[in-house]
N, CA, C and O atoms as CSV, one atom per row, in Angstrom:
chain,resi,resn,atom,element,x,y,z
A,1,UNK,N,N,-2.745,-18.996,-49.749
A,1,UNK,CA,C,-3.490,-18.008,-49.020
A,1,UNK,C,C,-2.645,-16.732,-48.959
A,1,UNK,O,O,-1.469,-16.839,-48.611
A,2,UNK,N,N,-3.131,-15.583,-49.257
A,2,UNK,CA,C,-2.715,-14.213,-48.952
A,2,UNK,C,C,-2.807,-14.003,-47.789
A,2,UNK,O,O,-3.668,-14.493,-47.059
A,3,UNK,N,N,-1.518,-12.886,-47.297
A,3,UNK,CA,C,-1.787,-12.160,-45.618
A,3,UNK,C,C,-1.015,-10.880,-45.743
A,3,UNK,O,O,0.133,-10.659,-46.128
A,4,UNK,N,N,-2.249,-9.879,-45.183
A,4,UNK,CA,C,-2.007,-8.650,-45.294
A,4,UNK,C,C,-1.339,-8.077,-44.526
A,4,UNK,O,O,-1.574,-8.654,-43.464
A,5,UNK,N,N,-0.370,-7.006,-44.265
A,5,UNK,CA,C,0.368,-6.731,-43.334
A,5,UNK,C,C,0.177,-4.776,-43.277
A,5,UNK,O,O,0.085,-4.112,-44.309
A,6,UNK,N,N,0.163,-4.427,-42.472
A,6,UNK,CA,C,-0.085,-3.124,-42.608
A,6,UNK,C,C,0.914,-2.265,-41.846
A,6,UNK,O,O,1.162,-2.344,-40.643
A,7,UNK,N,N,1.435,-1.452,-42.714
A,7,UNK,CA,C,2.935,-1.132,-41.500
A,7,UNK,C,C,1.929,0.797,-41.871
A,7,UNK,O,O,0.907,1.193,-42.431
A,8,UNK,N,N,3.003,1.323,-41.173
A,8,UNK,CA,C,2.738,3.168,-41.217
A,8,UNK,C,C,2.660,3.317,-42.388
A,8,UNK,O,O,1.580,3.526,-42.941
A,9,UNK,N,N,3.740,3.244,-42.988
A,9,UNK,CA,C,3.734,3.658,-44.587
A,9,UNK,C,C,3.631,3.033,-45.669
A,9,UNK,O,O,3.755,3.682,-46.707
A,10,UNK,N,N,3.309,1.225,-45.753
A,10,UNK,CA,C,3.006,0.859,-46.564
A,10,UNK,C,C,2.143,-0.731,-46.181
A,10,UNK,O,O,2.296,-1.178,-45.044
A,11,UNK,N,N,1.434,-1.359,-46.989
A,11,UNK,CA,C,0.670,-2.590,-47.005
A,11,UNK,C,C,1.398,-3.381,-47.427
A,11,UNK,O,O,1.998,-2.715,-48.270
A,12,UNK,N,N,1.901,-4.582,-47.472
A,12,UNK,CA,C,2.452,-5.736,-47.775
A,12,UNK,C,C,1.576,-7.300,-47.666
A,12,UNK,O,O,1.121,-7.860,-46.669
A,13,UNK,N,N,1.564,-7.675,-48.975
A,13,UNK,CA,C,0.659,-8.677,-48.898
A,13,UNK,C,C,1.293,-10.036,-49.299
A,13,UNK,O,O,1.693,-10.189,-50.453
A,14,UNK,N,N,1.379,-10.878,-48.515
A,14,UNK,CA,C,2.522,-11.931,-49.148
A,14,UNK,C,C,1.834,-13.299,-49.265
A,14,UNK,O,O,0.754,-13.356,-48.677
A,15,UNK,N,N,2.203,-14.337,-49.856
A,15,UNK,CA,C,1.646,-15.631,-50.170
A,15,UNK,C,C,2.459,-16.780,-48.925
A,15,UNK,O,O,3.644,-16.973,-48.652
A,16,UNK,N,N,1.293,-17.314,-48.441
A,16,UNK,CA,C,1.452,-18.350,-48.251
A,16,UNK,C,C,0.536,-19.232,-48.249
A,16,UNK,O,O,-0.605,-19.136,-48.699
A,17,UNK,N,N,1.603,-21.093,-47.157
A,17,UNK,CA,C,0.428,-22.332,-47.417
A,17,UNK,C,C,-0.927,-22.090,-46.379
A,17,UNK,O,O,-1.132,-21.609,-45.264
A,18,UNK,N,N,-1.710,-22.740,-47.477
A,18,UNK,CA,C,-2.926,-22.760,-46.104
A,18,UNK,C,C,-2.813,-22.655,-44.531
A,18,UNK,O,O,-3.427,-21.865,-43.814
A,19,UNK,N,N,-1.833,-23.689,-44.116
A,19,UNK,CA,C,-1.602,-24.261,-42.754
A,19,UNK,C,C,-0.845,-22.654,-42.393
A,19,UNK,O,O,-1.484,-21.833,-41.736
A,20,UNK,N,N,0.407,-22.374,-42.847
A,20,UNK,CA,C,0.911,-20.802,-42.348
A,20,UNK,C,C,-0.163,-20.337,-41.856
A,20,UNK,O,O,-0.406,-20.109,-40.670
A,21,UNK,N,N,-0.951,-20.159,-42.938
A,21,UNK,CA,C,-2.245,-18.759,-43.260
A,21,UNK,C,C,-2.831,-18.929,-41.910
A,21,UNK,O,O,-2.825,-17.937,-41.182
A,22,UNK,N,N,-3.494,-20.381,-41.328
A,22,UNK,CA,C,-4.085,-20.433,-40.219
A,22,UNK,C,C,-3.624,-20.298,-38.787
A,22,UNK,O,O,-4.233,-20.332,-37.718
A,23,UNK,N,N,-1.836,-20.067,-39.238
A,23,UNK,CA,C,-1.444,-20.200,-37.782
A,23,UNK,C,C,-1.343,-19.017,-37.733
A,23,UNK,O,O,-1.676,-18.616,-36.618
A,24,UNK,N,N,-0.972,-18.043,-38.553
A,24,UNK,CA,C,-0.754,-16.641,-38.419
A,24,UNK,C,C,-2.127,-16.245,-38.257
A,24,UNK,O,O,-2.360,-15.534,-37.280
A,25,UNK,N,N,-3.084,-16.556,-39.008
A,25,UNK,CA,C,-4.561,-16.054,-38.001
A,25,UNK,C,C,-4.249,-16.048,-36.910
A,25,UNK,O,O,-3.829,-15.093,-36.257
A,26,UNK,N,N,-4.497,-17.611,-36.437
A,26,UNK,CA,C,-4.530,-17.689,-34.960
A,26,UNK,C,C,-3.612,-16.896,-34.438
A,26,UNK,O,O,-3.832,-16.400,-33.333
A,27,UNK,N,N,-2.629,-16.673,-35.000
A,27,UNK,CA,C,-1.611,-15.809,-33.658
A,27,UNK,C,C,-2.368,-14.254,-33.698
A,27,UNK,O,O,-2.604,-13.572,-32.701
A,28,UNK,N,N,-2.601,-13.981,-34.761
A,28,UNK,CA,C,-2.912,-12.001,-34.843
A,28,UNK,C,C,-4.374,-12.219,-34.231
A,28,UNK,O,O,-4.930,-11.141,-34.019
A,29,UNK,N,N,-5.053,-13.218,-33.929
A,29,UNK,CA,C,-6.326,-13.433,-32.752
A,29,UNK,C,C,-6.232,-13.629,-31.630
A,29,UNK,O,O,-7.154,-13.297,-30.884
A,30,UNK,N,N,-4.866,-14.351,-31.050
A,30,UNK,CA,C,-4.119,-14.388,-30.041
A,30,UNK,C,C,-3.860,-13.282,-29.479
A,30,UNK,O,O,-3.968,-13.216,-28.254
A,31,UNK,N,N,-3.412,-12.022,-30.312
A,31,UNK,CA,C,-2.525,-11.053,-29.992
A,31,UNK,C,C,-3.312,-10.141,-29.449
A,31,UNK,O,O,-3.291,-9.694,-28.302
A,32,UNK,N,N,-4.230,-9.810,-30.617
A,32,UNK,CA,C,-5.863,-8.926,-30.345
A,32,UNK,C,C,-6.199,-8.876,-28.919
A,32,UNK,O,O,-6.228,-7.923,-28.140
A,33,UNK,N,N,-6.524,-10.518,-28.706
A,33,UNK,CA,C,-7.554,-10.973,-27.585
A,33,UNK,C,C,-6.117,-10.590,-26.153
A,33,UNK,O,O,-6.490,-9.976,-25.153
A,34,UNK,N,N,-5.221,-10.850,-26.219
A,34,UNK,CA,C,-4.160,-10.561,-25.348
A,34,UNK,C,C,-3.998,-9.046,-24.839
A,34,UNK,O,O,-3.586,-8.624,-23.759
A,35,UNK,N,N,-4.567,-8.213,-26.245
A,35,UNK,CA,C,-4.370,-6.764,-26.055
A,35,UNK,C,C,-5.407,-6.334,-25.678
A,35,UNK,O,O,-5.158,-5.312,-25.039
A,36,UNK,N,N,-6.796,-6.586,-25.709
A,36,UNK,CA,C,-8.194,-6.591,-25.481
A,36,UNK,C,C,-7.781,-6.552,-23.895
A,36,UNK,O,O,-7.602,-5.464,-23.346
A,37,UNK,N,N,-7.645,-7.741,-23.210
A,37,UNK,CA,C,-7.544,-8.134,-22.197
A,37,UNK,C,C,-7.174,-7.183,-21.411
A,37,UNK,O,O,-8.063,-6.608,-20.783
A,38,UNK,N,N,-5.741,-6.751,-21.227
A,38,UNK,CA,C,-4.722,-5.711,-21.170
A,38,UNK,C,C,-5.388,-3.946,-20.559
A,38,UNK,O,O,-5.349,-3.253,-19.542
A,39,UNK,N,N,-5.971,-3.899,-22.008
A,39,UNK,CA,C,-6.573,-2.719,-21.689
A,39,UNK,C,C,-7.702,-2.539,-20.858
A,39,UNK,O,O,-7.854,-1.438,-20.329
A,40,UNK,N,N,-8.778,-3.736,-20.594
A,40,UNK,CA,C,-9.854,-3.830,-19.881
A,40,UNK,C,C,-9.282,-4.263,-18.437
A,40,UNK,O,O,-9.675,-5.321,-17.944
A,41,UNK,N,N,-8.656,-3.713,-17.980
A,41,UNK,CA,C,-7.639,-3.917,-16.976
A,41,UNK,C,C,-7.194,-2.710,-16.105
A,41,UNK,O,O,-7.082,-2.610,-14.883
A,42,UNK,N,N,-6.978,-1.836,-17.097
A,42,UNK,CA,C,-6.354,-0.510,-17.088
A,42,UNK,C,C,-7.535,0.578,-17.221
A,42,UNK,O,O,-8.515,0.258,-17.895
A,43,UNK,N,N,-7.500,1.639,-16.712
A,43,UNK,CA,C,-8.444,3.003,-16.764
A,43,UNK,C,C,-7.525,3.423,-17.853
A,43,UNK,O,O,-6.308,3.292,-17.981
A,44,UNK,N,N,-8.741,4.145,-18.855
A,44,UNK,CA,C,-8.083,4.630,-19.597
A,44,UNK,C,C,-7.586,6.303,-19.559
A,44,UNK,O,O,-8.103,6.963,-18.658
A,45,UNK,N,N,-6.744,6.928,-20.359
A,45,UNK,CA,C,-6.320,8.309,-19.890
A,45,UNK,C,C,-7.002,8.815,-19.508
A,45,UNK,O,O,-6.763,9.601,-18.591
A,46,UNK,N,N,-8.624,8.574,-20.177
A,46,UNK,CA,C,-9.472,9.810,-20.187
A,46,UNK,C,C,-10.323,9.712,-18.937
A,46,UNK,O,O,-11.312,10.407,-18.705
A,47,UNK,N,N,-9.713,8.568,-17.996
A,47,UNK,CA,C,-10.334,8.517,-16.794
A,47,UNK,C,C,-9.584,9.627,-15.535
A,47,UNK,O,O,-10.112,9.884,-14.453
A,48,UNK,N,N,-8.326,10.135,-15.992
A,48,UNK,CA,C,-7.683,10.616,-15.540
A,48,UNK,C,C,-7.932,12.482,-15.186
A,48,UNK,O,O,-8.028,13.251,-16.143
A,49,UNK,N,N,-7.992,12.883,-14.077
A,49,UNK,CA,C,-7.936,14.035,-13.513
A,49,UNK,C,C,-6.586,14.508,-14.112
A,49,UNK,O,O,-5.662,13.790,-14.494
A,50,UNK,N,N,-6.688,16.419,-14.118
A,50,UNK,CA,C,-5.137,17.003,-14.522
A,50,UNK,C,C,-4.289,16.781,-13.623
A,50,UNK,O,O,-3.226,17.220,-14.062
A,51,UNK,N,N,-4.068,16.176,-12.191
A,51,UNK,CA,C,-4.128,16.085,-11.447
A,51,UNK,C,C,-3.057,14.582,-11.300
A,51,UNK,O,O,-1.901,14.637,-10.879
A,52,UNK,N,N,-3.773,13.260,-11.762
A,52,UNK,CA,C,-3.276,12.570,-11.850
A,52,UNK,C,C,-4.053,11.794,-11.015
A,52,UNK,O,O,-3.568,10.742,-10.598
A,53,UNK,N,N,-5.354,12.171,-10.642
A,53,UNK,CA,C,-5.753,11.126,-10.086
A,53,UNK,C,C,-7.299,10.390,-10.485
A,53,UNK,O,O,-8.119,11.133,-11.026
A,54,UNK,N,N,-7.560,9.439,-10.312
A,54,UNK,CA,C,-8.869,8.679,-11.239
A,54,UNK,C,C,-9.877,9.255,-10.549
A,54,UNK,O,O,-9.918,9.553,-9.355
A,55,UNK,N,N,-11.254,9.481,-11.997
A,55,UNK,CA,C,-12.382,10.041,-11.547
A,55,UNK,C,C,-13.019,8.713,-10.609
A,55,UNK,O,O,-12.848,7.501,-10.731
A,56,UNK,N,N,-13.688,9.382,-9.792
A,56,UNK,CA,C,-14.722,7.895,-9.019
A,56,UNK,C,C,-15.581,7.544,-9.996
A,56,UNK,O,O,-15.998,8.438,-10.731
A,57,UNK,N,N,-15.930,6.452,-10.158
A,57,UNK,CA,C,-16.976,6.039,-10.810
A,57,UNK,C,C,-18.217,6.891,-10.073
A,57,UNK,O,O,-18.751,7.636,-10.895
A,58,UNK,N,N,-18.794,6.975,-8.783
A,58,UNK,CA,C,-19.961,7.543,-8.285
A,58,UNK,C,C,-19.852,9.239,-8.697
A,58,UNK,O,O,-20.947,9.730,-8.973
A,59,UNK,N,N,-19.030,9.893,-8.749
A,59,UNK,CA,C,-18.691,11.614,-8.335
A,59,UNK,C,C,-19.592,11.958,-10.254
A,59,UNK,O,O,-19.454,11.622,-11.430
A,60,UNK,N,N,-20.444,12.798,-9.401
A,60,UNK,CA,C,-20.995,13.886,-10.684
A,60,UNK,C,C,-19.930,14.866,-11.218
A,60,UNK,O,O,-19.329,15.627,-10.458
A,61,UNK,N,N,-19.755,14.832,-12.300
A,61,UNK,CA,C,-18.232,15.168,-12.997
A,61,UNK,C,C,-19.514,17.176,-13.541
A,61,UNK,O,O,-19.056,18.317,-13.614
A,62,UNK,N,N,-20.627,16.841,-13.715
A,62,UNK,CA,C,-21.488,18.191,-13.775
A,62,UNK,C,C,-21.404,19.186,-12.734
A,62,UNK,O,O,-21.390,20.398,-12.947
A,63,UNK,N,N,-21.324,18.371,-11.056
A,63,UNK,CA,C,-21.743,19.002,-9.898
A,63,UNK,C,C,-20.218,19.769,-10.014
A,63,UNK,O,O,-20.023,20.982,-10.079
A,64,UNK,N,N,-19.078,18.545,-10.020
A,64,UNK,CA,C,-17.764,18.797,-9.794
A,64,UNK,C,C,-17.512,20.328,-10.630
A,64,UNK,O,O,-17.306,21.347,-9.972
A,65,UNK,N,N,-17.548,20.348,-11.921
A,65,UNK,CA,C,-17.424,21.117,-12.841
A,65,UNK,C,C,-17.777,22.295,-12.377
A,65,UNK,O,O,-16.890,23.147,-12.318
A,66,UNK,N,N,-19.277,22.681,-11.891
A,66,UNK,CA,C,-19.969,23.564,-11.596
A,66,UNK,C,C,-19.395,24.346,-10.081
A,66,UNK,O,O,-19.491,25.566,-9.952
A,67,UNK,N,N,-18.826,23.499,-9.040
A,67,UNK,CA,C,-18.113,23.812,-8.175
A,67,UNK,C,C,-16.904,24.305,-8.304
A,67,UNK,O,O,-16.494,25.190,-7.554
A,68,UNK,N,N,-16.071,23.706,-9.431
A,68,UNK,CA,C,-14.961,24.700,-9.697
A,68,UNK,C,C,-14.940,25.757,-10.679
A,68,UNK,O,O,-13.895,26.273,-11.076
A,69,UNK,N,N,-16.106,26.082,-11.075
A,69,UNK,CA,C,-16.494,27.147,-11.578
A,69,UNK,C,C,-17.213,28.310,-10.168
A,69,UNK,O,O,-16.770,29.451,-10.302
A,70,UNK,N,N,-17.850,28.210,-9.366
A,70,UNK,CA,C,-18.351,28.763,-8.764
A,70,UNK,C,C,-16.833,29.040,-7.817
A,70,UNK,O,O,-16.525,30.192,-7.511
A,71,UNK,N,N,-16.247,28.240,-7.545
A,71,UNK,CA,C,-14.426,28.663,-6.882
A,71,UNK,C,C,-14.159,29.801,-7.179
A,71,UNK,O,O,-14.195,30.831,-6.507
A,72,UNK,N,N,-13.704,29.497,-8.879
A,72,UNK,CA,C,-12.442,30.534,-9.743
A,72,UNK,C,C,-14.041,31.263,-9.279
A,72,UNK,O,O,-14.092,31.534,-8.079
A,73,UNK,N,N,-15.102,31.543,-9.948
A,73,UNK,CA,C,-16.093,32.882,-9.305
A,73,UNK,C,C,-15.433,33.355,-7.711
A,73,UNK,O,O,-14.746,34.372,-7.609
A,74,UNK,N,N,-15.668,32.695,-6.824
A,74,UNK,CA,C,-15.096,33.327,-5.567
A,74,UNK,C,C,-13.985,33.658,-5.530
A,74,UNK,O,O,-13.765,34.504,-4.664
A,75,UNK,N,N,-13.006,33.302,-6.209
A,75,UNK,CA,C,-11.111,33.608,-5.950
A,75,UNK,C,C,-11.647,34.901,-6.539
A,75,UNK,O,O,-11.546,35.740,-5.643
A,76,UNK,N,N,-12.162,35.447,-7.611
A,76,UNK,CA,C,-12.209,36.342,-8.076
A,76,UNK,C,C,-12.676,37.444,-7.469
A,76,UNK,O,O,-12.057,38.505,-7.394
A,77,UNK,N,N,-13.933,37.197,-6.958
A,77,UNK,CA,C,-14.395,37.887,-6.004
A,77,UNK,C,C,-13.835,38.140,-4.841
A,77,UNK,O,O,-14.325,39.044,-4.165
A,78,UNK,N,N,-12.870,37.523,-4.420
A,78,UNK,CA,C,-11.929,37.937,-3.340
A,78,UNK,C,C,-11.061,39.253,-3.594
A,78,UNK,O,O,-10.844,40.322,-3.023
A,79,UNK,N,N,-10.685,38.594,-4.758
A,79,UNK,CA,C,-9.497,39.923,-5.364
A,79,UNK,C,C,-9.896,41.092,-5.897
A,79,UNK,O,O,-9.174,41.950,-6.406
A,80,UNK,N,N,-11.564,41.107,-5.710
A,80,UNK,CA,C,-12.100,42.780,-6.037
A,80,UNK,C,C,-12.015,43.408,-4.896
A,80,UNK,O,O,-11.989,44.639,-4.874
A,81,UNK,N,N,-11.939,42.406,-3.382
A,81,UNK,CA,C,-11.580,43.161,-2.212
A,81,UNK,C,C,-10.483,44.331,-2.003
A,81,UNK,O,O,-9.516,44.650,-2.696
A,82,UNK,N,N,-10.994,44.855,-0.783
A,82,UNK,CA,C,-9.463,46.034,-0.417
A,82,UNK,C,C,-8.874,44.957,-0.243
A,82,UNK,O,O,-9.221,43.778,-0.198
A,83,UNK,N,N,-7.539,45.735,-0.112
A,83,UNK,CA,C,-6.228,44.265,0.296
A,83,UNK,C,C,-6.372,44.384,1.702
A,83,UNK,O,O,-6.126,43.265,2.152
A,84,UNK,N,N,-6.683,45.274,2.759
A,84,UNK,CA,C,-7.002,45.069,4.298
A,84,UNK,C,C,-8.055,43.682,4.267
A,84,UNK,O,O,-7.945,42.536,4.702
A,85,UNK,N,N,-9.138,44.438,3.505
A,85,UNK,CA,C,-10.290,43.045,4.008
A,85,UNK,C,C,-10.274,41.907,3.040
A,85,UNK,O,O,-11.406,41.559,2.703
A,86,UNK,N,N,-8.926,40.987,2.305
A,86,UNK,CA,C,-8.586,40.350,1.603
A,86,UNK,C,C,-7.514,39.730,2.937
A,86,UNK,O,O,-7.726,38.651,3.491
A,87,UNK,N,N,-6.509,40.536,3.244
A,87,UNK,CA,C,-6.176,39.983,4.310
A,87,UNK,C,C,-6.801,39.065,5.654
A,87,UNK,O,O,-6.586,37.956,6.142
A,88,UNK,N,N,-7.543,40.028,5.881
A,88,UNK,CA,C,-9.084,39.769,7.064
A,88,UNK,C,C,-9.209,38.108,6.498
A,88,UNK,O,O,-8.640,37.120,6.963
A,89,UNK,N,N,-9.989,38.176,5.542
A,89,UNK,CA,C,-10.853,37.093,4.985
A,89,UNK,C,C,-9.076,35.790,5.147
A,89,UNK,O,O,-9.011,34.928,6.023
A,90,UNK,N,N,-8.424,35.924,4.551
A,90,UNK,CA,C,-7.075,35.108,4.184
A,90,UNK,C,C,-6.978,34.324,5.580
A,90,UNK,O,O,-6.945,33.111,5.791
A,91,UNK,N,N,-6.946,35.358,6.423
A,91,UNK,CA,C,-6.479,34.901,7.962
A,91,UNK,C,C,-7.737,34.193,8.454
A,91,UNK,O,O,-7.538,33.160,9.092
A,92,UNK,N,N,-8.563,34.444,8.330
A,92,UNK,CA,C,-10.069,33.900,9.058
A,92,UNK,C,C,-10.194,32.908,8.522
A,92,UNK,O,O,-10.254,31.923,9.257
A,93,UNK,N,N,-10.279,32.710,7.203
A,93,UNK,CA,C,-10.818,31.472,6.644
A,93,UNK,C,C,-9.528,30.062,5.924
A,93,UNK,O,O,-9.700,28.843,5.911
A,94,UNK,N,N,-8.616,30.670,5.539
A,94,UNK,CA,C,-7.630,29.933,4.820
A,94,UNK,C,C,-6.608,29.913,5.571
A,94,UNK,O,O,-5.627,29.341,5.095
A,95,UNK,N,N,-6.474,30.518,6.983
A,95,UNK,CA,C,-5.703,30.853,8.280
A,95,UNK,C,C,-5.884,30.018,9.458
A,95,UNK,O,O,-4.972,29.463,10.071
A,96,UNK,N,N,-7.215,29.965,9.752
A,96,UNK,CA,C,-7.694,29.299,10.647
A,96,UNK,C,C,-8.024,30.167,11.671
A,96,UNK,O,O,-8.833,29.743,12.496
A,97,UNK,N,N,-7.555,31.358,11.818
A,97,UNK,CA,C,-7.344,31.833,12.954
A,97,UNK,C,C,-8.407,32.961,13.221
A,97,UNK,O,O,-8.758,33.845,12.439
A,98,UNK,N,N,-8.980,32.648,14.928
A,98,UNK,CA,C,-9.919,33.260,15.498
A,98,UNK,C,C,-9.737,34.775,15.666
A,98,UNK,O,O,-8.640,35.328,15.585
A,99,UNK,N,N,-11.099,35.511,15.946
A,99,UNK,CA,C,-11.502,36.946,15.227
A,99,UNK,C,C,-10.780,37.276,16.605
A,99,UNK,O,O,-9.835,38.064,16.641
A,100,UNK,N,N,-11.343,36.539,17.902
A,100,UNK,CA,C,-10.804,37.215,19.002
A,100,UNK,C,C,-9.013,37.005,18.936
A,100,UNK,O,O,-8.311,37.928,19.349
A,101,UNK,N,N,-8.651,36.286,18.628
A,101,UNK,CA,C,-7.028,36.651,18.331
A,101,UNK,C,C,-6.470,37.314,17.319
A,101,UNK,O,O,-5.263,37.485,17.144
A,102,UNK,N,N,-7.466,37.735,16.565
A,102,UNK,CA,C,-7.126,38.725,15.692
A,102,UNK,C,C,-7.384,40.066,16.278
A,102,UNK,O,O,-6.813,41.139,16.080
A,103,UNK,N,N,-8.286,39.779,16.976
A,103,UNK,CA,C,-8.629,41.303,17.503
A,103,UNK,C,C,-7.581,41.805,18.373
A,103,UNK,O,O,-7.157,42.948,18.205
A,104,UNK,N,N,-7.202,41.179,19.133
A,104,UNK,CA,C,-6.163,41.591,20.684
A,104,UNK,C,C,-4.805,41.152,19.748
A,104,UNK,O,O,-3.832,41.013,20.489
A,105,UNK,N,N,-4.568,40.964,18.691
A,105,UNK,CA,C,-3.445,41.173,17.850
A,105,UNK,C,C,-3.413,42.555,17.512
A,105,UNK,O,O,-2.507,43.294,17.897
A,106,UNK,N,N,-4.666,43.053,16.586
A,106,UNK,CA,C,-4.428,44.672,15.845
A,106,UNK,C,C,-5.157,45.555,16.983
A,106,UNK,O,O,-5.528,46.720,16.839
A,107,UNK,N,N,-5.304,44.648,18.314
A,107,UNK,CA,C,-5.566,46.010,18.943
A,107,UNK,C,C,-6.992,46.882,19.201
A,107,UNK,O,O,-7.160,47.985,19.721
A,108,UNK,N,N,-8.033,45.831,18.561
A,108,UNK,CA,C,-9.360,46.144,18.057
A,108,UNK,C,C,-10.143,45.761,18.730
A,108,UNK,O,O,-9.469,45.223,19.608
A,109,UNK,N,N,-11.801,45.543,19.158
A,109,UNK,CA,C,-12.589,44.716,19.562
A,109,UNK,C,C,-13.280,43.746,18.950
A,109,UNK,O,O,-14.026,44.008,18.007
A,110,UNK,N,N,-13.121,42.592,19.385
A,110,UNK,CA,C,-14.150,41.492,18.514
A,110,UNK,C,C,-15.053,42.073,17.956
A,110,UNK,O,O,-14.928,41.907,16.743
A,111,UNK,N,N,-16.236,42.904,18.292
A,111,UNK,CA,C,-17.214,43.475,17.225
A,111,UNK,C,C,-17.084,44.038,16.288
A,111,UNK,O,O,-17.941,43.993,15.406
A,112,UNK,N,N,-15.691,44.929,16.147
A,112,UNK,CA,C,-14.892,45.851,15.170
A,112,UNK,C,C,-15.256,44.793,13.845
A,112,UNK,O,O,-16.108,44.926,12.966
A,113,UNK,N,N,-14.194,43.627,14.086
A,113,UNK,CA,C,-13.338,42.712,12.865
A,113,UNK,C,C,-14.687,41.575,12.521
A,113,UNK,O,O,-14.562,40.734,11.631
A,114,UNK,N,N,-16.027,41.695,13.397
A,114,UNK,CA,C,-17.217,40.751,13.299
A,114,UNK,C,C,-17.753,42.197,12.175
A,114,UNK,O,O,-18.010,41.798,11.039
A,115,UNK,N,N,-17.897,43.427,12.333
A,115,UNK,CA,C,-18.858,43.941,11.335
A,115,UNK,C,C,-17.863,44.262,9.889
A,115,UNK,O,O,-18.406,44.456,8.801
A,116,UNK,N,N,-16.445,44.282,10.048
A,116,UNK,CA,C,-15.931,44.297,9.111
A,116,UNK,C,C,-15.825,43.117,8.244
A,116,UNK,O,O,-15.585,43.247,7.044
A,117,UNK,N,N,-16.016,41.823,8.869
A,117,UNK,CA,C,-16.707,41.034,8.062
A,117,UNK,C,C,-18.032,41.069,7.686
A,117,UNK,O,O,-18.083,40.374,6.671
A,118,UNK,N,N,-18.440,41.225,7.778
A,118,UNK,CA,C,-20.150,41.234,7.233
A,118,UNK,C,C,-20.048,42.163,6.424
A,118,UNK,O,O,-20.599,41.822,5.377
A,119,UNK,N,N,-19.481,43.523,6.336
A,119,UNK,CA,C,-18.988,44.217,4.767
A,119,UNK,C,C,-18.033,43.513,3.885
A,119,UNK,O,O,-18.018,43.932,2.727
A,120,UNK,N,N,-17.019,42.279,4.241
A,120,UNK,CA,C,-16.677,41.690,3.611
A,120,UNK,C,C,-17.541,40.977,3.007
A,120,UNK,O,O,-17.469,40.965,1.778
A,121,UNK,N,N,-18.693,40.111,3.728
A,121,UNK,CA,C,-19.255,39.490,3.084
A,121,UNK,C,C,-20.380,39.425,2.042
A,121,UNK,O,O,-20.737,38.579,1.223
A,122,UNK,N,N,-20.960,41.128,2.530
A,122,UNK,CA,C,-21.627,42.052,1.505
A,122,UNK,C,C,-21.096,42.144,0.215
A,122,UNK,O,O,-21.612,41.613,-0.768
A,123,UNK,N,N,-19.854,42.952,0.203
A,123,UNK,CA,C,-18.912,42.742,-0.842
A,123,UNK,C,C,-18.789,41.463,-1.665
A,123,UNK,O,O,-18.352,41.281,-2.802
A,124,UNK,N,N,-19.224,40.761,-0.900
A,124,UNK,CA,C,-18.757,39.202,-1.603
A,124,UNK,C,C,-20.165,38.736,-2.249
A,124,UNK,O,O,-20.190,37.705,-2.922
A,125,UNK,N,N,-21.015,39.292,-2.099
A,125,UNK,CA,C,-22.334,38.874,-2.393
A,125,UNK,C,C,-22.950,39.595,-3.497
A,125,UNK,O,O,-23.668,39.058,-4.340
A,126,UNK,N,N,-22.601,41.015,-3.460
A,126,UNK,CA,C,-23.098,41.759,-4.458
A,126,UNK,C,C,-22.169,41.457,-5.631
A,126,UNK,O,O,-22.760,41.281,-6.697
A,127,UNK,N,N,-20.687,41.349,-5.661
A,127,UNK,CA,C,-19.735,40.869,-6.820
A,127,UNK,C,C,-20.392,39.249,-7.550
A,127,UNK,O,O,-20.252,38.949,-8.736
A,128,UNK,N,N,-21.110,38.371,-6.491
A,128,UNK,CA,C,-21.284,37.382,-6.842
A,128,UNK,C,C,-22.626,37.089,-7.623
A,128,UNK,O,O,-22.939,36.094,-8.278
A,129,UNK,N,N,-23.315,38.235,-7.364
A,129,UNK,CA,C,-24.698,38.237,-7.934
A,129,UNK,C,C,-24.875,38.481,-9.117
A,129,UNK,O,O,-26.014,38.482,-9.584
C-alpha cells in the first residue's frame, strides 16, 4: 500500500504493508477527528471584536455597525463646534455635570447655558442632516 505525505514544499509517497497502511489511516483519522473536536470548542478569530472581546451570538452586528457609524458622525459633528460650546457639551454630557453648577461656576444664569445649549444642539442637527 502507498501513503502520501504532504509537507510545505514537497509530497512524499512511500510503500508500505497493508496492516502499516491501516494503522496509519487510522491514526491520520484519529488526528483529524481530535482536531475537529478541538476547534468546535473554541470561537473562532473571526468571532472576535478589535477589542478582544466575543460577538454575542443574539447582538445585530448591522444595528451595531450602523451605531458606530452614526458615533464617528456625532464625534464629528462635535468638532465643527466653537471650542466654548464643545466645552459646554464635554462638561454636560461626558462630565456629568449639572447646568446649575455650571452656571454659578462661570457666573451665568441657568437659562443663559439652557439656551446656549439648544444652539448647541441646533448646530448639532443641521451638521447632522
Amino acid at each position: 500500500m502507498k501513503i502520501k505525505y504532504a509537507f510545505a514544499n514537497e509530497t512524499v509517497e512511500i510503500e508500505v504493508s497493508d496492516e502499516w497502511g491501516e494503522i496509519l489511516i487510522d491514526l491520520d483519522r484519529q488526528e483529524y477527528n481530535n482536531n475537529h473536536k478541538e476547534t468546535r470548542r473554541h470561537a473562532s478569530l473571526d468571532a472576535y471584536n478589535l477589542d478582544g472581546t466575543l460577538f454575542a451570538a443574539d447582538v445585530d452586528i448591522e444595528t451595531d455597525a450602523l451605531n458606530e457609524i452614526e458615533k464617528e458622525l456625532l464625534y464629528a459633528a462635535i468638532e465643527e463646534l466653537k471650542p466654548q460650546q464643545r466645552a459646554l457639551l464635554r462638561r454636560v454630557y461626558f462630565g456629568g455635570e449639572k447646568l446649575l453648577h455650571i452656571a454659578r461656576e462661570e457666573g451665568v444664569s441657568k437659562v443663559a447655558l439652557t439656551n446656549r445649549m439648544t444652539k448647541i444642539y441646533d448646530a448639532l442637527k443641521k451638521y447632522l442632516k
